[in-house]
C-alpha angles and dihedrals in degrees: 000000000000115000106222103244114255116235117198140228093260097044095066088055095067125106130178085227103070091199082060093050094051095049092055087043090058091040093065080038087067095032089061099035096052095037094235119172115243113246116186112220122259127205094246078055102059092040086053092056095046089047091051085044085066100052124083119173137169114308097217088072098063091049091050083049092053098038082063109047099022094135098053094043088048091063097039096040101034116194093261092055101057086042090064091043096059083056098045086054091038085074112342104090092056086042087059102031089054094033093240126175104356089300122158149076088026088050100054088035090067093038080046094056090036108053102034147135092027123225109278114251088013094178089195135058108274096242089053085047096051090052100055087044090063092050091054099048090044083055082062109039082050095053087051096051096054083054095045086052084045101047103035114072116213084041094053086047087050094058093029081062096032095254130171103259116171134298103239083074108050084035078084106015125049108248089236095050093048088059093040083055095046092049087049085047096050092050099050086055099049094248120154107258112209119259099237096052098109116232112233086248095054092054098047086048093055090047095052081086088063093046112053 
């Protein structure tokens, strides 16, 4: 009599498509590191999020929605969440709708998990909710980045002398506005600037030249 194959866990993470495969990866990631329960998709599911795909209303509700509640979303929604959602929305509805790279049942599994159970009295579709999450978390990541430049040293020297410092800060800060926050830091704080750092005045003044 013929055993039916096994198929493990991993297996049924792999797409053809690696950027696929890495999205699911980080997704039980998530799932583990947040401690988030598993909830398998319904078709009632799946017809919700393509019915919240189609809506579109007025942003400022949604910023009004997490102004309120910031500290509970953030919680429930951490930074690195909404991070992954913006990707998943960034390919995967065109992947599923058109069946596309053995996508399917694991995919909306791990939106599913991901996503539920939705903020009570959301005033916005989920999907306009989720981005202006992320604004507002990456308000946020970008303000403690210019603190953590400020406050750690050798970081603070490296962008004082235009040095290289790691990517996981300018992902989210330009590198030129990081070092324009750590000089008005530094002011405000009474630290020595250094003297070649050029005053705004002083550069518009040197590119008049270019200009005229």
């Amino acid at each position: 009599m013929a055993t039916k194959k096994k198929v493990d866990n991993e297996s049924l993470l792999i797409s053809p498509n690696p950027d696929i495969t890495d999205l699911r990866k980080a997704a039980v990631g998530i799932l583990t590191d947040e401690e988030k329960t598993p909830h398998i998709a319904t078709k009632l599911d799946v017809a919700w999020f393509w019915k919240d795909m189609n809506q579109y209303p007025e942003v400022e509700l949604a910023g009004s929605y997490i102004d309120m509640h910031l500290e509970e979303l953030n919680t429930q929604y951490c930074f690195k969440l909404t991070e992954w959602m913006l990707e998943w929305y960034r390919f995967m509805p065109d992947a599923l709708q058109f069946k596309l790279d053995r996508t399917g049942p694991v995919d909306w599994n791990l939106f599913c998990s991901l996503a539920f159970p939705l903020p009570e009295t959301l005033p916005v579709p989920f999907h306009c909710f989720i981005r202006k999450l992320n604004v507002v978390q990456r308000g946020i990541v970008r303000e403690q980045i210019y603190e953590e430049c400020y406050t750690n040293r050798k970081l603070r020297n490296r962008v004082l002398k235009g040095e290289v410092i790691p990517a996981r800060y300018t992902t989210y800060a330009a590198y030129s506005r990081i070092r324009k926050e750590v000089i008005k830091k530094m002011k405000k704080n009474g630290d020595v600037v250094p003297e070649d750092f050029k005053s705004k005045e002083q550069i518009f003044s040197e590119t008049k030249r270019y200009i005229n």
